[in-house]
C-alpha positions in Angstrom: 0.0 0.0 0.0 1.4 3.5 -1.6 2.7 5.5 2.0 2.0 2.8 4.4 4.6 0.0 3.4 7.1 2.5 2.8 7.3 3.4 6.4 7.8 -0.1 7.3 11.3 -0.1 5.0 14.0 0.5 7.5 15.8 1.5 4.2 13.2 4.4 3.1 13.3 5.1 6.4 17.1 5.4 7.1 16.8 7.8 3.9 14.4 9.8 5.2 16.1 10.8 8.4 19.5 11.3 6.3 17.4 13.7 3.7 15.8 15.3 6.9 19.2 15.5 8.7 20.9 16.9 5.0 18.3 19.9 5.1 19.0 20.9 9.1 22.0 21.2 8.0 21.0 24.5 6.0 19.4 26.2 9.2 21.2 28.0 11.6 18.3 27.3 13.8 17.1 24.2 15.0 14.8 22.9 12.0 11.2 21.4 13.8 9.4 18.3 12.2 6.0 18.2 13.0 4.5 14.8 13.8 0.5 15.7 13.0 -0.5 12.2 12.6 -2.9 10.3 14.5 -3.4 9.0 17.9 0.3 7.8 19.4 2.2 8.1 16.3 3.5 11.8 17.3 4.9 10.2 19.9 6.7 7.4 18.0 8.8 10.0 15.5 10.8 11.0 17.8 11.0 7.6 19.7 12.0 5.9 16.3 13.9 8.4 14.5 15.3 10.8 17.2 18.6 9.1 18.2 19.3 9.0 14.3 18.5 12.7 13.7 21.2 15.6 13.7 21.2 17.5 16.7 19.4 20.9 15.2 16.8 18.3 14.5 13.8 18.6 16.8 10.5 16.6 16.4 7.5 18.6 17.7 4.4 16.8 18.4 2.1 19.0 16.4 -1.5 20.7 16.8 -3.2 16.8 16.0 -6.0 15.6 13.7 -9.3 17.4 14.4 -10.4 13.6 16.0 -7.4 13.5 18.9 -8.1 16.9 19.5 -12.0 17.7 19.7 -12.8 18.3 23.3 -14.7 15.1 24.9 -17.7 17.8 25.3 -17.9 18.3 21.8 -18.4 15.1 20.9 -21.4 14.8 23.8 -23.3 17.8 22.5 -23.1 15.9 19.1 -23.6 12.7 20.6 -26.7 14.6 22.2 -28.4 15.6 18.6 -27.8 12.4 17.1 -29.8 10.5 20.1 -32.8 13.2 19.1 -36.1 11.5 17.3 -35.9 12.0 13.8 -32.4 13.4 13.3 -30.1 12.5 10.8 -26.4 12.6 12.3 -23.7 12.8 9.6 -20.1 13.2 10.2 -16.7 13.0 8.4 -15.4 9.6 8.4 -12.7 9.0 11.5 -14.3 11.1 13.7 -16.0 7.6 15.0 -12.9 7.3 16.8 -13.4 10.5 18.9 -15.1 9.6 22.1 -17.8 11.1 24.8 -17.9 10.7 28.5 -20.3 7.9 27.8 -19.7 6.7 24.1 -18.6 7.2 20.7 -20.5 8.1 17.6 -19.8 4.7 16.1 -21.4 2.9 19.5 -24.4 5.2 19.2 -24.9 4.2 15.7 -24.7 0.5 16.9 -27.3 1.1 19.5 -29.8 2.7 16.4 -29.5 6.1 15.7 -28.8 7.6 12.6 -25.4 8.2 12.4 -23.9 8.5 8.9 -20.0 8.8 7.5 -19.9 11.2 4.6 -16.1 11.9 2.8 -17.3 15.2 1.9 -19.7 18.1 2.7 -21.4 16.9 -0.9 -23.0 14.0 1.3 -24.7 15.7 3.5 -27.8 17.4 1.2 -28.2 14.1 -0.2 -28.9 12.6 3.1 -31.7 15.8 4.0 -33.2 14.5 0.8 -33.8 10.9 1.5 -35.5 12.3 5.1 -39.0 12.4 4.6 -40.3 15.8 6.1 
């Protein structure tokens, strides 16, 4: 898989860090990497590639996907409209991983209500449409 396997390649890999390590190189500053990825994987860059990097290399663990980072309340309130009668509940696929205090969007669908992935904003009128009334 195109991204995924690559990353397992300790070659690619040892590239990368020597291609990041040849840019630093150019800073007089400390050159930051930011690891925006999801859940733990922040965490692993530097873990995995930090003791190869160049010293003026530091790995920052960035700002986070929008589903690591939504505040647990967020998710309730939504949580809250999709349990409402007659409510269709869509949401960008992934955020099923985000959780409430009590459960997720993907457990609230299992339980019955309708909660729906969309990959774009385009899904969304086409979902009013199929609601009668």
């Amino acid at each position: 898989m195109k991204y995924v396997d690559e990353f397992r390649d300790p070659e690619f890999a040892r590239k990368l860090v020597q291609r990041i390590n040849a840019e630093a190189a150019h800073f007089e500053r400390p050159l930051g990497v930011y690891g925006d990825l999801r859940r733990s994987h922040p965490h692993d860059l530097p873990a995995r590639f930090g003791a190869f990097a160049a010293e003026n290399v530091q790995f920052i663990h960035g700002p986070g996907c929008p589903v690591c980072v939504i505040p647990m309340g967020r998710v309730d309130d939504a949580l809250w409209l999709a349990n409402q009668p007659d409510v269709i509940f869509d949401y960008f696929w992934g955020h099923d991983a985000g959780s409430g205090s009590q459960e997720s969007l993907l457990q609230a669908r299992a339980r019955g209500c309708d909660v729906r992935f969309v990959y774009s904003p385009v899904g969304f009128p086409q979902d009013c449409q199929r609601k009668p009334g």
